[in-house]
PAZAPA-4460 file (N, C-alpha, C; in steps of 0.05 Angstrom, whole numbers, plus 32768, in hexadecimal, padded with zeros to 4 digits):
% residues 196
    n_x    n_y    n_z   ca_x   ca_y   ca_z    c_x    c_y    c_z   seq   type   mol
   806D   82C1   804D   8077   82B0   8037   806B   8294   8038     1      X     A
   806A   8288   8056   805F   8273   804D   803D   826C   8046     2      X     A
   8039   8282   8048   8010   8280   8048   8011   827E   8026     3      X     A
   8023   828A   8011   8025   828D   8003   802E   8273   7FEE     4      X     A
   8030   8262   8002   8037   8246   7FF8   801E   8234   7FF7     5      X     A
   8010   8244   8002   7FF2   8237   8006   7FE1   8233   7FF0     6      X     A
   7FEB   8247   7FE7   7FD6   8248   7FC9   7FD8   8230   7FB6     7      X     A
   7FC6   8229   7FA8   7FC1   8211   7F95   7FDB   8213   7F85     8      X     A
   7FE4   8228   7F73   7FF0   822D   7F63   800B   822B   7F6C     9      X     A
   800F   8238   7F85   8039   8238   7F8E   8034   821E   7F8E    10      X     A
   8023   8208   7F9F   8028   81EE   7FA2   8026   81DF   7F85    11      X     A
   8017   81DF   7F79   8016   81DE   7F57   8035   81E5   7F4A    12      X     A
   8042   81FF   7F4D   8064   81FD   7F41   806C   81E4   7F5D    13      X     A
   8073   81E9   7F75   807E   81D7   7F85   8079   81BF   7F7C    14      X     A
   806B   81AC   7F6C   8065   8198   7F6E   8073   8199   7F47    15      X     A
   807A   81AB   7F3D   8083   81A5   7F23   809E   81AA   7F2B    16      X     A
   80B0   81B2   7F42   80C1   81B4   7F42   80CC   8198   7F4C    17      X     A
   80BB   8180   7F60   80C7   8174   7F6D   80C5   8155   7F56    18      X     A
   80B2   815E   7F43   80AC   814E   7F2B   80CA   8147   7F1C    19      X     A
   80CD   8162   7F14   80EE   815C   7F11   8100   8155   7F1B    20      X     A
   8100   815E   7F2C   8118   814B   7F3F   810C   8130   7F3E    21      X     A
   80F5   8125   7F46   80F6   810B   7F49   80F2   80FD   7F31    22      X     A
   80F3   8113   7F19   80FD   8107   7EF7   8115   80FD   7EFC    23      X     A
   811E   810B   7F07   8144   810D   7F00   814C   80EE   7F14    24      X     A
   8149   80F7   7F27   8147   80DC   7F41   8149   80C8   7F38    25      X     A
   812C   80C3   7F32   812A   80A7   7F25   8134   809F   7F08    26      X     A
   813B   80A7   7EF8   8149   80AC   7EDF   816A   80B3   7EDE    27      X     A
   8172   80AF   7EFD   8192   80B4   7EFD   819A   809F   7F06    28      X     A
   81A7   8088   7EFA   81BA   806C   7EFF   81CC   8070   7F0E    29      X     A
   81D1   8088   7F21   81E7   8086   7F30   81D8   8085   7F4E    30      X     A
   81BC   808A   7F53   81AA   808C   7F61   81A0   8068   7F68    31      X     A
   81A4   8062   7F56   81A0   8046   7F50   81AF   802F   7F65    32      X     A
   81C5   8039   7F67   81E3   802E   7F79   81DA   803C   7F98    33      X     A
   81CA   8044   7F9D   81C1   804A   7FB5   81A8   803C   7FBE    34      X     A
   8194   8043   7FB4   817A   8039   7FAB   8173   8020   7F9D    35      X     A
   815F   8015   7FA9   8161   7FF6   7F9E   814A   7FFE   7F88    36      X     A
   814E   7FFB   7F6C   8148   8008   7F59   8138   7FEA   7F45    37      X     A
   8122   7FF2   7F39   8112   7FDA   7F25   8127   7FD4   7F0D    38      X     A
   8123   7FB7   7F00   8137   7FBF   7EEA   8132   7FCD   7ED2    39      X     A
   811C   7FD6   7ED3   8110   7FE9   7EB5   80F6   8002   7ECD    40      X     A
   80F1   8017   7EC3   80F0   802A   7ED1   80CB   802A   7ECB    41      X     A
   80BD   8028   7EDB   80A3   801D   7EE2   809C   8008   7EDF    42      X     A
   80AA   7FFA   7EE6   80A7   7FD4   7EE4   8095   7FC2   7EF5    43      X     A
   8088   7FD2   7F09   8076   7FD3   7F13   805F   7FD0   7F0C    44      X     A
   8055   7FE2   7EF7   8041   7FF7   7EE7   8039   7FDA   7ECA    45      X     A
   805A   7FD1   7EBE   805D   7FC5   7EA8   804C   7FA0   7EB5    46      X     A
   8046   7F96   7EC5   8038   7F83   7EC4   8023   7F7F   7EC5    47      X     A
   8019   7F9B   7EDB   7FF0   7F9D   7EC9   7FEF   7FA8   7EB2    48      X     A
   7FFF   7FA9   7EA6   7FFA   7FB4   7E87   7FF8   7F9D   7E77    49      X     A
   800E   7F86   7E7B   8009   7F76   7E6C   7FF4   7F61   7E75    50      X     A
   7FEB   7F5B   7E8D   7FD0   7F5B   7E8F   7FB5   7F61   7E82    51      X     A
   7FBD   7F77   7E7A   7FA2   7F85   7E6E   7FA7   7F79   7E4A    52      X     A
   7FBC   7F76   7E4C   7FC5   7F77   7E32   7FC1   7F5A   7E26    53      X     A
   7FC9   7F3C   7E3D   7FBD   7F28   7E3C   7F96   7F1F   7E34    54      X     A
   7F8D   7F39   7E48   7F77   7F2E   7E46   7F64   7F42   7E2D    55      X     A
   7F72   7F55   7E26   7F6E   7F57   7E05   7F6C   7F4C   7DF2    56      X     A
   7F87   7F39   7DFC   7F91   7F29   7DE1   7F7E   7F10   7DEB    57      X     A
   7F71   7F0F   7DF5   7F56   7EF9   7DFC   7F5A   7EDD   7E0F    58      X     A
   7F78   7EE4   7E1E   7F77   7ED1   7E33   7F62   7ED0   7E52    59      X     A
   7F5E   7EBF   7E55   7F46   7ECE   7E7B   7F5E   7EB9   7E8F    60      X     A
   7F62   7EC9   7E9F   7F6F   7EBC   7EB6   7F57   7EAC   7EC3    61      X     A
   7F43   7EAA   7EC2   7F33   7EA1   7EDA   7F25   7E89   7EC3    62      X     A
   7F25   7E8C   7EA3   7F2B   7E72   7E97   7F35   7E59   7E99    63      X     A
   7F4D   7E65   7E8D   7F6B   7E5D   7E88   7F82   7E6D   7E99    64      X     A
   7F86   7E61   7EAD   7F9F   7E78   7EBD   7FB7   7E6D   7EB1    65      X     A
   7FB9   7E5A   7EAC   7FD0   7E4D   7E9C   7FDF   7E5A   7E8C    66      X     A
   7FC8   7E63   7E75   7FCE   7E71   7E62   7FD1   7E8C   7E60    67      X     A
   7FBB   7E99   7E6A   7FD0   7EB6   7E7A   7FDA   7EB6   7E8D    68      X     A
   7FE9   7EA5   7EA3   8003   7EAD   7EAB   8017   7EAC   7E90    69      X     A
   801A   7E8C   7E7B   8027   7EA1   7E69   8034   7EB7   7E58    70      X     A
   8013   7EC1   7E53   8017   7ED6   7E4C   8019   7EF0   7E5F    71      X     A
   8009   7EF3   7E74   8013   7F07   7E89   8032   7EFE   7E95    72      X     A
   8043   7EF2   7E95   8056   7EEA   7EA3   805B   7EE8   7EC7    73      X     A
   803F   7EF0   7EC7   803D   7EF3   7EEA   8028   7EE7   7EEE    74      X     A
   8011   7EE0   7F10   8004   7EDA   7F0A   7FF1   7EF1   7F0D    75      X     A
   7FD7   7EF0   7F0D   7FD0   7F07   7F08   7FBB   7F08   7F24    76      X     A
   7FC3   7F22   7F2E   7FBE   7F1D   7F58   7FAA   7F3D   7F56    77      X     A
   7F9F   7F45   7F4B   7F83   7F5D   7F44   7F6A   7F4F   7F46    78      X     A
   7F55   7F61   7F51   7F39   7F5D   7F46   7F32   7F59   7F2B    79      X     A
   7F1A   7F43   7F27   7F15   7F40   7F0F   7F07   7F5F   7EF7    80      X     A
   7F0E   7F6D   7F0E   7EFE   7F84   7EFF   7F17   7F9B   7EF2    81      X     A
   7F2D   7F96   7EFA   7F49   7F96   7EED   7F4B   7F9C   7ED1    82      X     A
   7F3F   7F7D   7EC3   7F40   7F81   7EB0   7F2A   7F91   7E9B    83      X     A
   7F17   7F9F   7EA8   7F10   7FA2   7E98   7F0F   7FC3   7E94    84      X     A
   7F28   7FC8   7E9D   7F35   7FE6   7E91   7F36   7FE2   7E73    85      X     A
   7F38   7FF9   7E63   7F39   7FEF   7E3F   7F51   7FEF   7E47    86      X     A
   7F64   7FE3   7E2F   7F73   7FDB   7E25   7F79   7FD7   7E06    87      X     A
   7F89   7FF2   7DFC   7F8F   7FE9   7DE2   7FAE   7FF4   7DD6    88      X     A
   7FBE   7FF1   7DC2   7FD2   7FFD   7DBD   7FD7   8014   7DC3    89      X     A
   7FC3   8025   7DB8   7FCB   8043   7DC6   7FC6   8046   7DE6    90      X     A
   7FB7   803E   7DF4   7FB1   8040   7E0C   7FCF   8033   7E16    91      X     A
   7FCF   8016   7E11   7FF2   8018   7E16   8006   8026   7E14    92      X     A
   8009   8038   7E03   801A   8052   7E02   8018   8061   7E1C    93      X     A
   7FF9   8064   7E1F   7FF2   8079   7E3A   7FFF   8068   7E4B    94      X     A
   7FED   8054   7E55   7FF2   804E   7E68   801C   803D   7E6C    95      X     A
   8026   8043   7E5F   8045   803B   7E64   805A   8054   7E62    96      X     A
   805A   8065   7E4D   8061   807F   7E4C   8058   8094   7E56    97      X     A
   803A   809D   7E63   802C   80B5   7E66   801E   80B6   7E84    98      X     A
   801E   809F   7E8F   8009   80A1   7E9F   8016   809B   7EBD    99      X     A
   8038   808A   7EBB   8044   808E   7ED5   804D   80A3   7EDB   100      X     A
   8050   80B6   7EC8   8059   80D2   7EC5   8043   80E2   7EDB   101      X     A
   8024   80E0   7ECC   8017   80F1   7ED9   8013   80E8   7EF9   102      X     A
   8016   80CC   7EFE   8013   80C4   7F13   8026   80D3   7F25   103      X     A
   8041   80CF   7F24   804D   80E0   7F32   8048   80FA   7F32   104      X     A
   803F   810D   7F19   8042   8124   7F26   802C   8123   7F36   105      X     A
   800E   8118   7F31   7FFC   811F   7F47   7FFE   8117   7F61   106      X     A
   8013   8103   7F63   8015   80F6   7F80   801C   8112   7F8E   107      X     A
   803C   8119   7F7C   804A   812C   7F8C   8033   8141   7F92   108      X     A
   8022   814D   7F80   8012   8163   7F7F   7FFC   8165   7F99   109      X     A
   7FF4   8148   7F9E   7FE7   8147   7FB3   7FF0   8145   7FCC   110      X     A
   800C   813B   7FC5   801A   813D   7FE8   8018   815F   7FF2   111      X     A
   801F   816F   7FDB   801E   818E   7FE0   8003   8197   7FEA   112      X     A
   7FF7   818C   7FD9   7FDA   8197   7FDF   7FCC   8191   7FFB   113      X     A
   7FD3   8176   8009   7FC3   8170   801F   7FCF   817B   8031   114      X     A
   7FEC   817E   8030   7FF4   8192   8049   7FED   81B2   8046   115      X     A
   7FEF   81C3   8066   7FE6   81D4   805E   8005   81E1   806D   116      X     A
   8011   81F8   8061   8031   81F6   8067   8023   820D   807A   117      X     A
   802E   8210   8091   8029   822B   809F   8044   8230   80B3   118      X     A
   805D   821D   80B4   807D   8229   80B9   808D   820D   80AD   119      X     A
   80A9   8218   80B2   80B7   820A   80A4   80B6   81E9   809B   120      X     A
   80B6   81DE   80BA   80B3   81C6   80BE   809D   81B8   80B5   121      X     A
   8082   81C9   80AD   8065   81BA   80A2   807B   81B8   807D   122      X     A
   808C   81CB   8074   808B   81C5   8061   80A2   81AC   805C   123      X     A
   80AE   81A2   806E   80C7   8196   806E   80AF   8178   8070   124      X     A
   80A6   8179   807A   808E   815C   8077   8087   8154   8056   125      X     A
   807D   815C   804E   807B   815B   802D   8092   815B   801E   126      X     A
   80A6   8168   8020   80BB   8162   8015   80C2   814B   801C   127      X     A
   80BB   813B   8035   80D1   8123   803A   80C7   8114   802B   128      X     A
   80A1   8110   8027   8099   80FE   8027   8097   80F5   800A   129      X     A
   80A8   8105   7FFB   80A8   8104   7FE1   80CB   80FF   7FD9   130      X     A
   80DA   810D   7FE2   80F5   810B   7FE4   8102   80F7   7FF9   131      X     A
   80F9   80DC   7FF8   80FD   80C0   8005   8104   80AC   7FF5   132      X     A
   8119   809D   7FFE   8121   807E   7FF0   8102   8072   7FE4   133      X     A
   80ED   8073   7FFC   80DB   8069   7FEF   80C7   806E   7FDF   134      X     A
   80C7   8089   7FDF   80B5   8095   7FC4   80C1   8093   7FB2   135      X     A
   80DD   8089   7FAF   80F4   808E   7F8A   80E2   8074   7F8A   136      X     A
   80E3   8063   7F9C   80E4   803F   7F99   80BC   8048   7F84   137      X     A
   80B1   8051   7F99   8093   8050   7F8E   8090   805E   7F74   138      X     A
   80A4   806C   7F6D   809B   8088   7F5A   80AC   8071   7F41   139      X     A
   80C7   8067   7F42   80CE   8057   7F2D   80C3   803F   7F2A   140      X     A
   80BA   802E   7F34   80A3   8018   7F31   808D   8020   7F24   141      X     A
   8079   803B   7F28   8064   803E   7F2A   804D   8023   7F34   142      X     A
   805A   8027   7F44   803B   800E   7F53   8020   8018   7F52   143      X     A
   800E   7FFF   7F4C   7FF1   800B   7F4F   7FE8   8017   7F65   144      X     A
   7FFB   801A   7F81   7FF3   801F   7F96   7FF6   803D   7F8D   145      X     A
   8006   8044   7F7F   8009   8066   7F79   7FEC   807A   7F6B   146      X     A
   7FEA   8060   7F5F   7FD2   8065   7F4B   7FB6   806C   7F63   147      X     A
   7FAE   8053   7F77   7FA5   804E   7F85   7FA3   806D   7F9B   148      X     A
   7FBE   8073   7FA0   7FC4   8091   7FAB   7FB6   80A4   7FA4   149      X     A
   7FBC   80A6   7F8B   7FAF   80C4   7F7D   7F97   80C3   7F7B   150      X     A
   7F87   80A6   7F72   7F63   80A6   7F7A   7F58   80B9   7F87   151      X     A
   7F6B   80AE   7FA5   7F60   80AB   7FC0   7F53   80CD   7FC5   152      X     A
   7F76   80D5   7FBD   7F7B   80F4   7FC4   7F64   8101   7FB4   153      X     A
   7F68   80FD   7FA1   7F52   810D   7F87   7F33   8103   7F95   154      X     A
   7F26   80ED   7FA9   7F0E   80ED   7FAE   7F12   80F8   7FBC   155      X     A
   7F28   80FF   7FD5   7F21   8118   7FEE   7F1F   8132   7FDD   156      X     A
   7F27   813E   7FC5   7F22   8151   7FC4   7F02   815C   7FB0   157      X     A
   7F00   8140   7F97   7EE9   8141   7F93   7ED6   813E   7F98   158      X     A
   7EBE   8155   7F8E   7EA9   8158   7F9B   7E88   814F   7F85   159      X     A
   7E99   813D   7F74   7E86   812D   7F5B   7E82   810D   7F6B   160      X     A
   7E6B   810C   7F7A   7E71   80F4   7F90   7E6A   80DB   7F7D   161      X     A
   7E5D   80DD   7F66   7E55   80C1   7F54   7E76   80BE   7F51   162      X     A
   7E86   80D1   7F43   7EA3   80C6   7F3E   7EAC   80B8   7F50   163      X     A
   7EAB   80BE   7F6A   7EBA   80BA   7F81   7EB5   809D   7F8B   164      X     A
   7E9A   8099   7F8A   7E8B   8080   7F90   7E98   806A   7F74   165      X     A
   7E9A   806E   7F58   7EA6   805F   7F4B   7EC7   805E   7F55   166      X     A
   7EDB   806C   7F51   7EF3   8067   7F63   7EEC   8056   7F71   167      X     A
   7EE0   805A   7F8E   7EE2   804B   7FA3   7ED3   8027   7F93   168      X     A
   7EC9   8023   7F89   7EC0   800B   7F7E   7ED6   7FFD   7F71   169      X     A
   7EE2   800C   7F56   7EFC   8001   7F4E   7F10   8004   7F5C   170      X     A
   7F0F   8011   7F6A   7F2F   8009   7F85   7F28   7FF4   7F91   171      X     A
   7F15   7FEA   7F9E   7F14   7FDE   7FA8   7F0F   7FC1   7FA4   172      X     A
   7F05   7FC1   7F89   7F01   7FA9   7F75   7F19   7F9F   7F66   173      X     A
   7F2A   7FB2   7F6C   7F43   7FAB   7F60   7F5F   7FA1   7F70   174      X     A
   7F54   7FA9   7F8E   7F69   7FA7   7FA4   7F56   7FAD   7FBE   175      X     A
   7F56   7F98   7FCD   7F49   7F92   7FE0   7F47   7FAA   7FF2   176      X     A
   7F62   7FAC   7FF7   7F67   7FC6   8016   7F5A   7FDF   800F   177      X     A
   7F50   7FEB   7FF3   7F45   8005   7FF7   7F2A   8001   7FFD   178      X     A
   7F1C   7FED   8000   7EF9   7FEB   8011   7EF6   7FFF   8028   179      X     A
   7F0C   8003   8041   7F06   800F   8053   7F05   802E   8044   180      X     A
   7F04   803C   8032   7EFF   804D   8027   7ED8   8059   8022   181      X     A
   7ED8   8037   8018   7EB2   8042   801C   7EAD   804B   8035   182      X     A
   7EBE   8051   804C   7EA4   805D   8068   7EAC   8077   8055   183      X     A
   7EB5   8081   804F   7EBC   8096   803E   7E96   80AB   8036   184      X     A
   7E8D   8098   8027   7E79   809D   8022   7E68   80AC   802F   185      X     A
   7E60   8094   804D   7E4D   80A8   805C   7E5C   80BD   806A   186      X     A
   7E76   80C6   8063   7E7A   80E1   806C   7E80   8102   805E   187      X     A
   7E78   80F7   804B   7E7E   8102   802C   7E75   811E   802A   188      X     A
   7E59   811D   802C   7E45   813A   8031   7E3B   8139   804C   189      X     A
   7E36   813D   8060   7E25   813B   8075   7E0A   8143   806D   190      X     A
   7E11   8159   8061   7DF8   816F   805D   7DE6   8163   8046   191      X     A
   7DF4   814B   8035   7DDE   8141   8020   7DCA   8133   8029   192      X     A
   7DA7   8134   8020   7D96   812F   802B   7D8D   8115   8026   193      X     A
   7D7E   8103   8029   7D7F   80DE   8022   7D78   80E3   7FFF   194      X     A
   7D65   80F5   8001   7D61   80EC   7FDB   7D78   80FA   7FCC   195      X     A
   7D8B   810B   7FCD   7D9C   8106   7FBE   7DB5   80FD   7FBE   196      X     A
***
């Protein structure tokens, strides 16, 4: 039974099952009284947005910081390359309604995926590490560090290395600590030869 949990797909339902629950989790106010909870539910997520949204509307922090702190209401602590994700009304939709959604499920999806369950206790590891005070705290915020998460995971498994090499540029242009990721690189292919 448990080799059977191995497969892409059981871990694929496993990870839509724990999706829900940590729908419900974070979306239950009685959870809240336990849990030290944001006061609006990805509030985290909601000040690089208006970030992006400042420097749409044609403020430059590295201008005028004056004027977008302002308008960002924070100050604004990202790489200058931050901003230059697009940014427009509908993309705001995504990115505030659609996209902390997918973040969590891929987080959860990849906690499944990197373990490999082979008895009980390998599977009781993944469960914790998703069913914790501090993943509700990470999963209702959506912090960029979540975002930052799922990159990471998605370059250990892809095998499109120009993608991988962009990731690792904007992670790291955007937040200092993912650089130690480039040794990444020279370990990537062994077997690739210098010209390609």
């Amino acid at each position: 039974m448990l080799n059977y949990l191995n497969k892409d797909i059981n871990k694929f339902a496993l990870s839509i099952i724990f999706f829900l629950i940590t729908l419900f989790i974070i979306n239950n106010p009685l959870v809240g009284k336990i849990i030290w909870w944001f006061p609006e539910l990805f509030g985290d997520l909601r000040t690089p947005i208006r970030w992006l949204e400042c420097a749409n509307l044609g403020y430059n922090f590295y201008e005028d910081k004056a004027a977008f702190m302002e308008c960002g209401k924070r100050e604004f602590n990202y790489g200058k390359i931050f901003l230059e994700i697009p940014f427009s009304e509908n993309l705001k939709f995504f990115y505030v309604k659609i996209l902390p959604y997918l973040l969590i499920f891929f987080s959860i999806y990849f906690i499944f995926k990197i373990f490999n369950v082979n008895s009980y206790l390998s599977l009781i590891i993944p469960v914790l590490a998703i069913i914790n005070p501090s993943s509700f705290l990470l999963f209702s915020g959506a912090n960029i560090d979540l975002l930052i998460f799922v990159f990471l995971i998605f370059t250990a498994y892809n095998r499109i290395y120009f993608i991988n090499w962009f990731i690792y540029f904007f992670l790291t242009f955007t937040k200092i600590y993912p650089v130690i990721l480039f040794l990444y690189i020279f370990f990537e292919n062994i077997k690739r030869g210098i010209k390609s």
